[in-house]
C-alpha positions, 0 to 999 in steps of 0.5 A: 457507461461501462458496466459497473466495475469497482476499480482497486489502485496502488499507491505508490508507483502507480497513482502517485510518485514520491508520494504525490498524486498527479492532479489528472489521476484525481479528476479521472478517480472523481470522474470514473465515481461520477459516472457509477464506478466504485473506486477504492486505493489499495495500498500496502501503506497503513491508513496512518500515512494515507493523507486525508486528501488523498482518501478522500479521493476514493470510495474507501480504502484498502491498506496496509496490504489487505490488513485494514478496510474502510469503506466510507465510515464503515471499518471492514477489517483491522487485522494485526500481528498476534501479540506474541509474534509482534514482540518476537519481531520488534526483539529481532530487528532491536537486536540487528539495530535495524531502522524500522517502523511499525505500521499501524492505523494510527501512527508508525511506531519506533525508537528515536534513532530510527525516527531521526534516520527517517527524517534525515532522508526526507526531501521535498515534495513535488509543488503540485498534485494531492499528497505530500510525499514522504512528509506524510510518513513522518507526520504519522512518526510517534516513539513510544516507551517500549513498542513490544506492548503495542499491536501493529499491522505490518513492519517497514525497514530500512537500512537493515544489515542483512537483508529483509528475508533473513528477518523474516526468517528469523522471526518466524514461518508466519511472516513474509519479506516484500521489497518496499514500494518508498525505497529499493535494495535488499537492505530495505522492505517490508515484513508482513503476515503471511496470511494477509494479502491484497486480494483479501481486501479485494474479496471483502470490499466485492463482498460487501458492495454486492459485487462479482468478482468478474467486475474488479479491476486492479491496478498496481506495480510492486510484487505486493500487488500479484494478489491484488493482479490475479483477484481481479477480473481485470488485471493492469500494471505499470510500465517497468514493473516487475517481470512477476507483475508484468506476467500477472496482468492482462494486456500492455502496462500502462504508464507510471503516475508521471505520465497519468497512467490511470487516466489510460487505464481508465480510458482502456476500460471505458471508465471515464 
């Protein structure tokens, strides 16, 4: 065996494709943990739309970006938009009419007509794999009377009229736009604290389980995932991602879920 690693692996795009995991990346997960290695998802996706079976999966999870941290039973973090910063964003994307979401360890907050977007844009998931799909996303919908009162960990947004970065400017110096991982294009993405990243996650998992950080290894795709990248002692990405993520990484890209990339991650590494 390898010398113990604690391997961190993005979901979307890396371990799972339209929110489906191949059915290879669950044996190569349950097999790297049979022989010693901790394996942990990190998502930008709150805990409300990782689907039990696919937690299950893992020794813990890292989600919503760095924001929350389950290990087993034992909760890490669950960090959140300060209250204030919270209603000025939800004032902002009401008065753009955006289609949003507010992420939480719960369920995704919104209004009704953003619920009714959502779902107009489901289709079906692929038959077979762990997860399912975007189906997730909507179980986990919850409109509550007025969400400025409610505490979030990050926003998803779609179909904004003018793009993701200009809303995040408005709402403040302390948050950030990404692109998002479920959908493209610069009316889509992902508004999130500036002061939360991946590679927090990373460092609180290592901490706890005793672990230098030499013995990470991350794994991922999106622009969300550079913390993730340059915190680990060993850095992988996926096969067209981009350039910024490609650079960050050590070594050639793997394939995408499509093509089990994990399962030639995890051989690379010795893992398995």
């Amino acid at each position: 065996m390898a010398d113990r690693r604690c391997v961190f692996i993005d979901f979307d795009g890396t371990f799972a494709h339209q929110g489906v995991a191949p059915l290879a990346h669950a044996a190569a997960v349950s097999a790297a943990r049979e022989n010693g290695h901790a394996v942990l998802l990190c998502t930008g996706r709150p805990a409300s739309i990782v689907a039990d079976e696919v937690a299950a999966l893992f020794d813990g999870v890292v989600a919503s970006a760095g924001a929350w941290v389950r290990i087993g039973d034992q909760q890490l973090e669950d960090r959140r938009f300060p209250t204030e910063l919270g209603r000025r964003a939800v004032e902002v994307l009401l008065g753009h009419d955006v289609t949003f979401v507010l992420e939480t360890p719960e369920a995704l907050l919104c209004t009704p007509g953003s619920a009714e977007e959502l779902r107009s844009r489901v289709r079906p998931a692929p038959p077979e794999g762990v997860g399912r799909g975007l189906q997730d996303l909507l179980d986990a919908i919850a409109l509550p009377e007025e969400l400025a009162s409610h505490s979030f960990a990050k926003i998803s947004v779609w179909g904004s009229p003018v793009p993701v970065e200009d809303l995040a400017a408005e709402i403040g110096p302390e948050v950030g736009a990404l692109p998002n991982s479920i959908s493209a294009g610069v009316s889509s993405g992902e508004l999130h604290l500036t002061s939360i990243d991946k590679a927090d996650g990373v460092r609180r998992v290592a901490a706890h389980l005793g672990m230098d950080l030499a013995a990470t290894v991350g794994i991922g795709d999106g622009m969300n995932d550079l913390g993730m990248l340059r915190a680990t002692g060993t850095s992988i990405a996926i096969a067209g991602a981009p350039a910024a993520v490609l650079e960050a990484a050590d070594g050639e890209a793997v394939p995408g879920p499509q093509e089990h990339g994990i399962v030639v991650a995890f051989e690379r590494l010795g893992l398995l």
